[in-house]
MARDRENLO-80980 format. One record per residue (C-alpha): residue number from 1; chain; x, z, y. Coordinates in Angstrom, 3 decimals. Example, Ala and Ser with C-alpha at 12.3 -4.5 7.8 and 13.67 -1.06 7.14 Angstrom:
BEGIN
(bami 1; A; (12.300; 7.800; -4.500))
(bami 2; A; (13.670; 7.140; -1.060))
***
This chain:
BEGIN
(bami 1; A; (0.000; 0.000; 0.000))
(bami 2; A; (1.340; -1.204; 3.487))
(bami 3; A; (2.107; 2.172; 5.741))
(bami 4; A; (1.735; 1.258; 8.973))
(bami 5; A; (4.821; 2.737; 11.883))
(bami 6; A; (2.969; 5.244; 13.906))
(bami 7; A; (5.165; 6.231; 17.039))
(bami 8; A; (3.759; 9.521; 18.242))
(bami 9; A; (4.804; 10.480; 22.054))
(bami 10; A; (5.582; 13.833; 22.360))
(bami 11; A; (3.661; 14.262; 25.844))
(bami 12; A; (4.337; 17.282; 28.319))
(bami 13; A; (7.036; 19.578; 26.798))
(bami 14; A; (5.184; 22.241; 28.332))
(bami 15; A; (1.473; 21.859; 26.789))
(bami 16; A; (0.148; 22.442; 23.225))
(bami 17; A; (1.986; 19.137; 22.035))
(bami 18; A; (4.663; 19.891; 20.500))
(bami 19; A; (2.773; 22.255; 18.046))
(bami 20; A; (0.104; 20.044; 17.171))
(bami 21; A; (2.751; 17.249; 16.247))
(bami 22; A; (4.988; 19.850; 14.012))
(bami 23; A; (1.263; 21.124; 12.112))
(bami 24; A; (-0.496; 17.196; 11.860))
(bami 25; A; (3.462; 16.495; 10.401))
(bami 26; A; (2.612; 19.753; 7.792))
(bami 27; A; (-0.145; 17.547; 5.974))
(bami 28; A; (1.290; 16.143; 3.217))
(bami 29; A; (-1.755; 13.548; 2.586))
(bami 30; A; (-0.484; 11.730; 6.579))
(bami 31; A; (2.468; 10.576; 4.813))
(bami 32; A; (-0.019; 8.390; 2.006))
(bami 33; A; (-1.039; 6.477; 4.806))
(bami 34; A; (1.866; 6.018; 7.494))
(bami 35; A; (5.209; 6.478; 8.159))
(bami 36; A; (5.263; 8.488; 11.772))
(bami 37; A; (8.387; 9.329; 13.584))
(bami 38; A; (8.193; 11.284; 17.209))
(bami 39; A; (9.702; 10.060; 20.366))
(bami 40; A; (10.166; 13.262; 21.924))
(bami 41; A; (13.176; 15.869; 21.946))
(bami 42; A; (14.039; 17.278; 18.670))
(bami 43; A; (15.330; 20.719; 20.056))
(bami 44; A; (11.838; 21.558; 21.512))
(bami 45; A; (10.062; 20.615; 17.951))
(bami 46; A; (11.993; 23.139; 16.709))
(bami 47; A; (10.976; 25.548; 18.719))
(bami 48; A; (7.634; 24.698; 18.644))
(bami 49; A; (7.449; 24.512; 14.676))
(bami 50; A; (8.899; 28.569; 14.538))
(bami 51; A; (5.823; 28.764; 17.149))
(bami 52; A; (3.194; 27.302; 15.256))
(bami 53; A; (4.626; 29.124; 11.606))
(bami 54; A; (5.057; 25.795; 9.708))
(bami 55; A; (7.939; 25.065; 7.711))
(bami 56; A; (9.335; 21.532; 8.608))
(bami 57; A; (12.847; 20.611; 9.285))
(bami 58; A; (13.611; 18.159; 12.444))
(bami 59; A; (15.345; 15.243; 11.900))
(bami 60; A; (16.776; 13.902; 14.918))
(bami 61; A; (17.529; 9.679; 14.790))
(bami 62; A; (18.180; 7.062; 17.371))
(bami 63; A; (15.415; 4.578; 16.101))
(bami 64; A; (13.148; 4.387; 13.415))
(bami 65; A; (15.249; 2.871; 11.593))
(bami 66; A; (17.390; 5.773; 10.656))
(bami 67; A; (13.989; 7.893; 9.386))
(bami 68; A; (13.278; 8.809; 5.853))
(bami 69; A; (9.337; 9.437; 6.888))
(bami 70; A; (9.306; 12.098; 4.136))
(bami 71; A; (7.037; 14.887; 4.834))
(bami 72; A; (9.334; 18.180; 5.117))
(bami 73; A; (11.248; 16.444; 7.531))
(bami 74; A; (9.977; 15.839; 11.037))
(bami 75; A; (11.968; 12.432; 12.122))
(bami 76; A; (12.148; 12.270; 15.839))
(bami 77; A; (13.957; 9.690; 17.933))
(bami 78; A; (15.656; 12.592; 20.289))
(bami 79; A; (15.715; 11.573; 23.969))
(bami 80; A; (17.391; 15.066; 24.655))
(bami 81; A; (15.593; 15.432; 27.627))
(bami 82; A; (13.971; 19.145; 27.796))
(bami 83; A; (16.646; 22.475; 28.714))
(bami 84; A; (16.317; 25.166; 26.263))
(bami 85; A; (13.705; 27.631; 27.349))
(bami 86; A; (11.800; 25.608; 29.319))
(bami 87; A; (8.850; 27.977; 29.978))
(bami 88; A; (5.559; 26.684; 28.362))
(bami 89; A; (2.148; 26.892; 29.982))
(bami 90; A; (3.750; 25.999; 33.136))
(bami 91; A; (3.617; 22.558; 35.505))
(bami 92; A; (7.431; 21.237; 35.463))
(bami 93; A; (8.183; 18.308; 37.162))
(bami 94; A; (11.153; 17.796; 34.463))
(bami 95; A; (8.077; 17.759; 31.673))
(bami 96; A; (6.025; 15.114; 33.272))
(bami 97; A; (9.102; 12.795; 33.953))
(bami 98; A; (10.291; 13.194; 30.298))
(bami 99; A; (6.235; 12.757; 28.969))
(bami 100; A; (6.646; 8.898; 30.658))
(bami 101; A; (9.899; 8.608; 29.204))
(bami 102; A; (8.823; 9.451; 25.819))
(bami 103; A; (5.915; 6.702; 26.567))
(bami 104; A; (8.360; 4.211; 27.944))
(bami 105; A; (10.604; 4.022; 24.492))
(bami 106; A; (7.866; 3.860; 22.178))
(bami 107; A; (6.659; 0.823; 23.798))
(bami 108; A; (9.882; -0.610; 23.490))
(bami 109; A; (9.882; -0.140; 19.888))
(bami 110; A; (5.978; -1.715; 19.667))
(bami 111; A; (7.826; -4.787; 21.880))
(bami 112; A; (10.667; -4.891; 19.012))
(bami 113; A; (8.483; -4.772; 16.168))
(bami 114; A; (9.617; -1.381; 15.087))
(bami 115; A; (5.849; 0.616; 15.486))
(bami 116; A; (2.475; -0.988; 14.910))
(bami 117; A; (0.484; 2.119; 16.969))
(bami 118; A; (1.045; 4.370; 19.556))
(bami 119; A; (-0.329; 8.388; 19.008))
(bami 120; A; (-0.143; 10.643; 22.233))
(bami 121; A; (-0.110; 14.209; 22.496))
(bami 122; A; (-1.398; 15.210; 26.284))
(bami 123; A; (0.603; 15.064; 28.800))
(bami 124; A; (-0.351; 16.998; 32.723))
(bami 125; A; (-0.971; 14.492; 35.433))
(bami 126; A; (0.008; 17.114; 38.234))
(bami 127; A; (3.417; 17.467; 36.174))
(bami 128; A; (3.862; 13.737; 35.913))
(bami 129; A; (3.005; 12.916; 39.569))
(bami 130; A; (5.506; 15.801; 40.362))
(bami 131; A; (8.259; 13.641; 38.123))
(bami 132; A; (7.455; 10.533; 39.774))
(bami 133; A; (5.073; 8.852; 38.078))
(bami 134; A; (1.911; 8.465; 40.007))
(bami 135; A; (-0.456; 7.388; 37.466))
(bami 136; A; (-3.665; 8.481; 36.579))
(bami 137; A; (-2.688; 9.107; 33.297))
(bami 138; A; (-2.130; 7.273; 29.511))
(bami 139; A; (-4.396; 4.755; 29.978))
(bami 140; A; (-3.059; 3.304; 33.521))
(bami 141; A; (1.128; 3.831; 32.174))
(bami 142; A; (0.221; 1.682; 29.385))
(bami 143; A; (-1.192; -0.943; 31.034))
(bami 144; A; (1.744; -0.634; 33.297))
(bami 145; A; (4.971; -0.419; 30.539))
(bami 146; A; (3.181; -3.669; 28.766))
(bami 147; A; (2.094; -5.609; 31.817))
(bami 148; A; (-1.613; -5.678; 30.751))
(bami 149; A; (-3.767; -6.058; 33.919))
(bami 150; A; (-6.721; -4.450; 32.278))
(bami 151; A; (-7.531; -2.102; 29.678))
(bami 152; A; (-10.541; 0.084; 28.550))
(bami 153; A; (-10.307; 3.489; 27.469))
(bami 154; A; (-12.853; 4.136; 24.507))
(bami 155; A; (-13.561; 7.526; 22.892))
(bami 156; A; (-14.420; 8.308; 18.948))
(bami 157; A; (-16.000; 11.310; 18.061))
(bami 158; A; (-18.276; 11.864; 14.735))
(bami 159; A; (-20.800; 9.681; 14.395))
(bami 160; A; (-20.657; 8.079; 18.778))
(bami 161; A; (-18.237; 5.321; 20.184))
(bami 162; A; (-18.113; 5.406; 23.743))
(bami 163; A; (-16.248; 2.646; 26.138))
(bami 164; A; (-15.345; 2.905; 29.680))
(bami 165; A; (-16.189; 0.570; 32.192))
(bami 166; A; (-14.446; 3.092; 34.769))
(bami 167; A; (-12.692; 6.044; 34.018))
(bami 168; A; (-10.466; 8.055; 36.766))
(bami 169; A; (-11.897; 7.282; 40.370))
(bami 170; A; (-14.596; 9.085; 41.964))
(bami 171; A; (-18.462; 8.054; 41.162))
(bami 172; A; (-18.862; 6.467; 44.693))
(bami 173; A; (-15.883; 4.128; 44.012))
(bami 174; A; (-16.617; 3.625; 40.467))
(bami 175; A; (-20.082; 2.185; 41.555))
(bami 176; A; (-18.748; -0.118; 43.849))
(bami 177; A; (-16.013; -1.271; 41.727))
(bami 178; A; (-18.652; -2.436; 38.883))
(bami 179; A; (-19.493; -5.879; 38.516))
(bami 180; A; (-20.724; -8.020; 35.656))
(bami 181; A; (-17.153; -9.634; 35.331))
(bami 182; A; (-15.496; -6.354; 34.681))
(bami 183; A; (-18.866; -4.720; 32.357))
(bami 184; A; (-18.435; -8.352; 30.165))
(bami 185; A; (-14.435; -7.845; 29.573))
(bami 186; A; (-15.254; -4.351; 28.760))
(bami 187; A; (-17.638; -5.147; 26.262))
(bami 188; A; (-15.841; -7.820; 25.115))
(bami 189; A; (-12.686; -5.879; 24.447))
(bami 190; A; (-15.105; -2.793; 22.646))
(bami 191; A; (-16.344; -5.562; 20.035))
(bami 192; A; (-13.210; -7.161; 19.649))
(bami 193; A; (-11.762; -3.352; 18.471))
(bami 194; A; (-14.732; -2.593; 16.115))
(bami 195; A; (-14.455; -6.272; 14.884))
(bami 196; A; (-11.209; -5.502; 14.017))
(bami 197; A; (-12.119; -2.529; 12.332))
(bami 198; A; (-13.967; -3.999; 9.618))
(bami 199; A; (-17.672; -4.114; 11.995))
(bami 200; A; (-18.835; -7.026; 11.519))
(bami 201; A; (-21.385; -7.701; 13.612))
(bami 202; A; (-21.444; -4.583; 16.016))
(bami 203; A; (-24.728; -2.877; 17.726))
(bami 204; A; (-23.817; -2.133; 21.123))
(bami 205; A; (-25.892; -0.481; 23.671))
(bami 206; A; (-24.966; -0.500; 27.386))
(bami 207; A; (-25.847; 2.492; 30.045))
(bami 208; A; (-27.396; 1.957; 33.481))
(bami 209; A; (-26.006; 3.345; 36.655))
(bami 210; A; (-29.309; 5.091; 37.930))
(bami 211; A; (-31.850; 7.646; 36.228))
(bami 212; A; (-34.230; 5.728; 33.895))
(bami 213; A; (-31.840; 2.566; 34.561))
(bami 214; A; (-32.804; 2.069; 37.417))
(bami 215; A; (-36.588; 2.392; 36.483))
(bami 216; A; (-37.348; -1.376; 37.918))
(bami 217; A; (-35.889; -0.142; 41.006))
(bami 218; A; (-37.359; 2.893; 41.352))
(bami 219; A; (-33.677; 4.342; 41.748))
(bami 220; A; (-31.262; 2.952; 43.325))
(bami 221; A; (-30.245; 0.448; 45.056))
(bami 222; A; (-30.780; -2.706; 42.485))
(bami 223; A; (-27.714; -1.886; 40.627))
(bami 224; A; (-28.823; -2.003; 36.943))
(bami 225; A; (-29.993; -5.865; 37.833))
(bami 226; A; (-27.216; -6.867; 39.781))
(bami 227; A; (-23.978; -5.505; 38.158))
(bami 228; A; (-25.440; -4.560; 34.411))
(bami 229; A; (-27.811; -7.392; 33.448))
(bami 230; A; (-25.821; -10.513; 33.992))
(bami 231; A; (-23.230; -9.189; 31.910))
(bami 232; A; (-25.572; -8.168; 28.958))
(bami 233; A; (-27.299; -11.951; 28.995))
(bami 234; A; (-23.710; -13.800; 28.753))
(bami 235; A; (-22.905; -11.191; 25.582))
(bami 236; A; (-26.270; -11.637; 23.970))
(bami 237; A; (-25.410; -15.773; 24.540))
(bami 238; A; (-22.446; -15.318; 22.300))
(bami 239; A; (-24.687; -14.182; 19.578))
(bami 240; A; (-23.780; -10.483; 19.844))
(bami 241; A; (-25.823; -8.118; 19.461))
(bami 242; A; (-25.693; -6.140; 22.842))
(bami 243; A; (-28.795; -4.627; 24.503))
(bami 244; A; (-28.805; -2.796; 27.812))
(bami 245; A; (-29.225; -1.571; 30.536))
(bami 246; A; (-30.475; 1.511; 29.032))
(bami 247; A; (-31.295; 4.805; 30.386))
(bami 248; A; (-28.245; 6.215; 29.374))
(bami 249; A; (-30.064; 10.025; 28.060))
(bami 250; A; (-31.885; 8.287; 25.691))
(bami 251; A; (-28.857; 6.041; 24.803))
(bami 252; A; (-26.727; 8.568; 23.896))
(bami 253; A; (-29.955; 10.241; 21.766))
(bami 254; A; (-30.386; 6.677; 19.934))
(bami 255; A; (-26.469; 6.142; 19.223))
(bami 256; A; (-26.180; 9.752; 17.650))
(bami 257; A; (-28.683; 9.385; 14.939))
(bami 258; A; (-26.902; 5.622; 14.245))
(bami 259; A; (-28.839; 2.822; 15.965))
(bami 260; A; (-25.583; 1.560; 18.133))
(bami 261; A; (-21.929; 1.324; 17.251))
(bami 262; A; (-20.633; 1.896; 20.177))
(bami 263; A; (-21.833; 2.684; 24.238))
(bami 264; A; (-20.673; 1.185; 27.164))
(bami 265; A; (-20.511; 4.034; 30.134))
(bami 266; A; (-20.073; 2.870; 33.548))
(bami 267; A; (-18.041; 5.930; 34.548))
(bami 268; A; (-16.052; 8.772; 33.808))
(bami 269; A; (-18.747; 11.706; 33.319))
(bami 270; A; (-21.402; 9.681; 31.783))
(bami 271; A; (-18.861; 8.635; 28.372))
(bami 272; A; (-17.171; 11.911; 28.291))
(bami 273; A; (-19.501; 14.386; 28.711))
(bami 274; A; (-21.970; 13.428; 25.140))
(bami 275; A; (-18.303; 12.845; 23.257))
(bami 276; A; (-16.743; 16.738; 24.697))
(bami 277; A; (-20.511; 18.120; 23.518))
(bami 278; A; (-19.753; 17.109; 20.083))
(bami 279; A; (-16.742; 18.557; 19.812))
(bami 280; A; (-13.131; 18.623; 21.577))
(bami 281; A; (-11.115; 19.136; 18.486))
(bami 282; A; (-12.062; 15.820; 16.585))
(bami 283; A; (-12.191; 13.691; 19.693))
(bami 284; A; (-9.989; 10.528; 19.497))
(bami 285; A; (-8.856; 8.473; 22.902))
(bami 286; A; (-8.363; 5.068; 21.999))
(bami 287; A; (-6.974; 2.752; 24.454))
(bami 288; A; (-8.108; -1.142; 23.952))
(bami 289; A; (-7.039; -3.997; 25.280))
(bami 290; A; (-3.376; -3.418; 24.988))
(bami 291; A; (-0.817; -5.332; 22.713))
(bami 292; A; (-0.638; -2.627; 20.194))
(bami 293; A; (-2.694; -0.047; 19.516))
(bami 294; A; (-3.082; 3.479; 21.314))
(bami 295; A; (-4.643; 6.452; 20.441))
(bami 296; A; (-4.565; 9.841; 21.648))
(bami 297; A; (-5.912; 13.188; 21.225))
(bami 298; A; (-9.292; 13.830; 23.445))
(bami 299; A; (-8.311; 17.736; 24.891))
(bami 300; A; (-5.741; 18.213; 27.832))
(bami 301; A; (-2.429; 20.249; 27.444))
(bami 302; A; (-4.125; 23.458; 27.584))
(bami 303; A; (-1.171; 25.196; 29.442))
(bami 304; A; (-3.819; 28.560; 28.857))
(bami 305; A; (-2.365; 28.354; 24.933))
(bami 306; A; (0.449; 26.304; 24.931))
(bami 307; A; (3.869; 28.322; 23.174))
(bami 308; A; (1.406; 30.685; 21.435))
(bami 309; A; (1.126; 28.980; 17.984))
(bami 310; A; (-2.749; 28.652; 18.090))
(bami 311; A; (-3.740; 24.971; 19.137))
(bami 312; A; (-5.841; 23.145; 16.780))
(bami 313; A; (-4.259; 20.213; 15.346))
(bami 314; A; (-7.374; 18.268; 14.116))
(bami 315; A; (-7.737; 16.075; 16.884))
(bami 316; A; (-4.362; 14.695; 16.666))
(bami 317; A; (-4.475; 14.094; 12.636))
(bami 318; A; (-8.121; 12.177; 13.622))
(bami 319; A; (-5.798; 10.375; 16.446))
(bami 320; A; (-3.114; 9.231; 13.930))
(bami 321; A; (-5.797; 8.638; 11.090))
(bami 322; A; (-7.754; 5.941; 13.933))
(bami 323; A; (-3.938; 4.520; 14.701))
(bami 324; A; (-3.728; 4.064; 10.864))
(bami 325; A; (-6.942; 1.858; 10.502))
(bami 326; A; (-6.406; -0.222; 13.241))
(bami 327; A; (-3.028; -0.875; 13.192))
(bami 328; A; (-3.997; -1.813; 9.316))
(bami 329; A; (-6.650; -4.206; 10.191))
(bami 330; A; (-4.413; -5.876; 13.282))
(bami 331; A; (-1.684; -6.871; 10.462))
***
C-alpha cells in the first residue's frame, strides 16, 4: 500500500503544538497509512514529549530523505531555530518567525516532490506579525509561499463540510467583497476536493447573506440575488448538483442529518460557528485550492495549556488522517 509523505509544520514553539505532534506520532496505527516527518526543531520535541509523558525518541535529519518513518522515532527535519527554555504559553516574536519558517521548508519539499500533504499544528498570528510576517494566518502564507492567487479554506468536522467564501476580514468588508465570480471559484474548488475524494457527484448547499436569505428582499439590500444566485445557476449549468441561496439556520440543520456534502458560508462566523458547536477536538482545516494539499488542526495554540502535557491530540491525528486521503486520491 502506497504511504503517502505527510510534512507536519511544527507551528508556534510556544502553543500546544509541539505536544500534540509528539502524542499523534505515539499511535502506532499513523504509521499504516503514512510516512510523516516534522519540520520543526528537534530540541523543543523533546521537551515537549517529557511534557506530554510519551515515550518517543527524536530523530533529527536534514530532509526526508534521511527518515526511517518508524514509529518510536519522531523524524524531524531540525531547523534549530527555538533557544532552550523558551517559555511556553507566551507571545514570542522568535516563535512566530520560526512557525513561517517551518511553513516555508515544507513547501519546498511539496515543490521538490519530497511530501504529498502539508499538516499544521497552530501557530499565533500576534506572534507571527511580531516576527514579521503580516499574514492573516495559514491559509493567506500558503497562498503566498506557492504563488496561488486564491484559495478557500474549508472545515471537516463529523458528519458537516463547510467552505469559505471569506474568512479573516470583518463582516462589512466580507459583504462587499462577495461577488458571483469569487462564490463560483469557491464552489468550484469545494467540488473539485470532494471529487477528488472519492464523491462523485457532490450535494452542495450554498448560504445566503441575510436572515431567511434574504426572504425575497425582505432583508437586505438584494444581496442573495445579486452576488449568490448567478453563481448557483452557472454551477447547476455544469450539471452539479448545487442549490442555494439558503437560509443558512436551516442549512446547517439539513447538512447535519446528511442531505448536503458540503456548505458554502459567505463569511467567517457563519462556517465556523456550526463546525466549533460540534466539537473543537475533531475539527480538521483543510486548505483547497493549493498545489498540494493542506490540512490543519481546527483549535488555536491555546497558550492557557500549552507546556502542561494536557492538549488533546485528536484533532491533529483527524488532520493527518484527511492529509492521508487526499493526498492518496491526488496520486
Amino acid at each position: 500500500m502506497h504511504r503517502p509523505l505527510i510534512a507536519i509544520t511544527m507551528g508556534d514553539a510556544a502553543g500546544v503544538g509541539p505536544e500534540i505532534i509528539m502524542k499523534s506520532l505515539a499511535h502506532a496505527a499513523l504509521y499504516d497509512t503514512c510516512r510523516p516527518f516534522v519540520v520543526g526543531d528537534a530540541q523543543r520535541l523533546r521537551e515537549a514529549g517529557r511534557i506530554a509523558g510519551v515515550a518517543l525518541e527524536v530523530n533529527a535529519v536534514g530532509g526526508p530523505a534521511e527518515a526511517n518513518f518508524t514509529c518510536g522515532v519522531v523524524d524531524c527535519v531540525d531547523l534549530g531555530l527555538i533557544p532552550a527554555g523558551l517559555p511556553f504559553g507566551a507571545v514570542s516574536a522568535l516563535a512566530g518567525d520560526a512557525a513561517y519558517r517551518y511553513l516555508a521548508k515544507a513547501v519546498e519539499f511539496v515543490r521538490a516532490g519530497q511530501a504529498d500533504a502539508i499538516c499544521t499544528a497552530p501557530l499565533n498570528k500576534e506572534a507571527l506579525h511580531a516576527g514579521g510576517h503580516k499574514f492573516p494566518g495559514h491559509t493567506e502564507m500558503l497562498a503566498h509561499l506557492t504563488g496561488t492567487p486564491e484559495v478557500s479554506m474549508m472545515l471537516v468536522a463529523p458528519g458537516l463540510r463547510v467552505i469559505h467564501v471569506t474568512t479573516h476580514i470583518g463582516l462589512i468588508d466580507a459583504i462587499e467583497r462577495i461577488e458571483p465570480g469569487l462564490v463560483e471559484r469557491t464552489i468550484a474548488r469545494g467540488y473539485d476536493t470532494l471529487v477528488r475524494a472519492g464523491i462523485a457527484d457532490p450535494r452542495i448547499g450554498v448560504c445566503g447573506i441575510n436572515p431567511h436569505a434574504g426572504e425575497h428582499g425582505l432583508f437586505g439590500r438584494g444581496e442573495e440575488e445579486h452576488k449568490i444566485a448567478p453563481a448557483v445557476r452557472a454551477c447547476q449549468a455544469m450539471g452539479w448538483n448545487v442549490e442555494g441561496p439558503l437560509p443558512a439556520d436551516t442549512l446547517f440543520f439539513r447538512a447535519g442529518r446528511g442531505d448536503f456534502d458540503l456548505v458554502v458560508a459567505m463569511y467567517h462566523d457563519q462556517g465556523h460557528g456550526p463546525i466549533k458547536v460540534l466539537g473543537i477536538e475533531a475539527g480538521v482545516n483543510i486548505t483547497v485550492g493549493l498545489p498540494a494539499i493542506r490540512t490543519s488542526v481546527d483549535h488555536g495554540t491555546a497558550f492557557d495549556i500549552a507546556g502542561k502535557g494536557v492538549a488533546d491530540e485528536r484533532s491533529m491525528l483527524e488532520a493527518l488522517r484527511q492529509a492521508v486521503e487526499l493526498a492518496t486520491r491526488r496520486e
